[in-house]
C-alpha positions as CSV (number, residue, x, y, z in Angstrom):
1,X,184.8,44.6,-40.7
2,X,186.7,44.5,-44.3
3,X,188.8,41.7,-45.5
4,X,191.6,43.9,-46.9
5,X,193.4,41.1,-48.6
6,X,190.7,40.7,-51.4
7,X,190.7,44.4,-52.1
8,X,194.3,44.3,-52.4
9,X,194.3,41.1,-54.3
10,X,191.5,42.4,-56.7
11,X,193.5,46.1,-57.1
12,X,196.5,43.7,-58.7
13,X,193.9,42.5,-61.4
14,X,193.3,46.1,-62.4
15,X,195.9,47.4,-62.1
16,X,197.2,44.3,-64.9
17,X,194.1,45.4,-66.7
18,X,195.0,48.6,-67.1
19,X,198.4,48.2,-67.8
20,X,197.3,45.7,-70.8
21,X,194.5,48.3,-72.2
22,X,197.3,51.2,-72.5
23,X,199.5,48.5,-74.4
24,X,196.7,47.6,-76.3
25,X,196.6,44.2,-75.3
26,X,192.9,44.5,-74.3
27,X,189.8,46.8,-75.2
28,X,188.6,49.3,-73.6
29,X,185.0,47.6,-73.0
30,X,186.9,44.4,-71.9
31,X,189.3,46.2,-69.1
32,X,185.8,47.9,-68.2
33,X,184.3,44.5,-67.4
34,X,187.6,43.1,-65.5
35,X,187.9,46.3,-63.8
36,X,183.3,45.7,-62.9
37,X,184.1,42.2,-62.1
38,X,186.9,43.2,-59.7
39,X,185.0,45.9,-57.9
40,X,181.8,43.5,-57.2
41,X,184.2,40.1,-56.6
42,X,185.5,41.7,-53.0
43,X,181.5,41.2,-52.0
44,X,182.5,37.4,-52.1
45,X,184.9,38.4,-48.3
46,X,182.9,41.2,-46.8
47,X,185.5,43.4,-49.1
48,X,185.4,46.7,-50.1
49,X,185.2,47.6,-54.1
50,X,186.9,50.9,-53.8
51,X,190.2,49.0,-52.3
52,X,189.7,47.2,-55.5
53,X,190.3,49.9,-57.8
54,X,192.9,52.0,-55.8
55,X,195.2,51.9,-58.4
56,X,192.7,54.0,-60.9
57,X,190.5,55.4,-58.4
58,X,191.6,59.0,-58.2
59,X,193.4,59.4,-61.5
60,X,191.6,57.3,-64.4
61,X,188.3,58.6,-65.9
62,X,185.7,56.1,-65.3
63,X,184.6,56.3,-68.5
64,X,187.3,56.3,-71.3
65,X,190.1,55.1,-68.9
66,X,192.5,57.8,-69.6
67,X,194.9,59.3,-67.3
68,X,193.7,62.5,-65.7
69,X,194.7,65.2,-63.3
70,X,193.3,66.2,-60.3
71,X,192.3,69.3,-61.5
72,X,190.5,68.1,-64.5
73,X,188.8,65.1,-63.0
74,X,185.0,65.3,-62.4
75,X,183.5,63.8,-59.4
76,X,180.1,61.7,-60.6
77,X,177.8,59.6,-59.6
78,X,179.2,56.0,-60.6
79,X,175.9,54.3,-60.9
80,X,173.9,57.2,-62.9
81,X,176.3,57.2,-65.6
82,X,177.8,53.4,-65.7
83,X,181.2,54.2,-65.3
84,X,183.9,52.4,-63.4
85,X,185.6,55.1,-61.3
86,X,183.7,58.2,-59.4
87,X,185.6,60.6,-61.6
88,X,185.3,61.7,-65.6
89,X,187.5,63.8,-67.5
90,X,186.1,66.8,-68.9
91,X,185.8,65.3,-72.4
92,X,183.6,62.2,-71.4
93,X,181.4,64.4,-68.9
94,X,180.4,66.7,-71.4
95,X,179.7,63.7,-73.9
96,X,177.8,61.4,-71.3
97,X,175.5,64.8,-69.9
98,X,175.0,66.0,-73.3
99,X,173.2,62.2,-73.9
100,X,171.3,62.5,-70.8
101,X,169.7,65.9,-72.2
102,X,168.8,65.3,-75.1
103,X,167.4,61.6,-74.0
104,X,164.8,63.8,-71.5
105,X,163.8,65.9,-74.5
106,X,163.2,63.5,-76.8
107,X,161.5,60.9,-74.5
108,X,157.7,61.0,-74.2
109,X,155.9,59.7,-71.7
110,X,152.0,59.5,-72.0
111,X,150.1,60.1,-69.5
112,X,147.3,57.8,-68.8
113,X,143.5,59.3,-68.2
């Protein structure tokens, strides 16, 4: 069973966080780490991370933190491309796949005899 209180608590940093980065009060790597820290601080009551980002869950890309639509968004996995929500906007998709490409092409591995 959850502990819904610390996901809700957590969701109140973010949502702060975010607030601050589009007032640029804060970076975007540093509302990236609060938002990181938020998500893996509701493991300290049996909580669940994705009550922790509720309030960007849906409609923030995970990776520049802009506001997106639902029809634009990009569902991803979060842990392939280190990004704090499950969805990308079309701009930061293309950008993070397009690393991942040419990364494989350029990376030898030698096979041992």
């Amino acid at each position: 069973m959850s502990c819904h209180r610390i996901g809700l608590g957590m969701n109140s940093v973010v949502e702060k966080s975010i607030e601050m980065f589009e007032n640029e009060e804060i970076s975007l790597n540093a509302c990236k780490k609060i938002i990181v820290a938020c998500r893996n601080g509701v493991y300290w009551c049996d909580g669940n991370e994705d009550e922790a980002i509720a309030c960007i869950i849906d409609c923030y890309c995970g990776n520049c933190l802009r506001k997106i639509h639902q029809e634009h968004r990009i569902r991803v996995d979060r842990n392939r491309y280190d990004v704090v929500t499950h969805y990308l906007c079309e701009d930061c998709y293309q950008h993070l796949v397009y690393e991942e490409s040419i990364l494989k092409k350029h990376v030898y591995v030698e096979k041992k005899a």
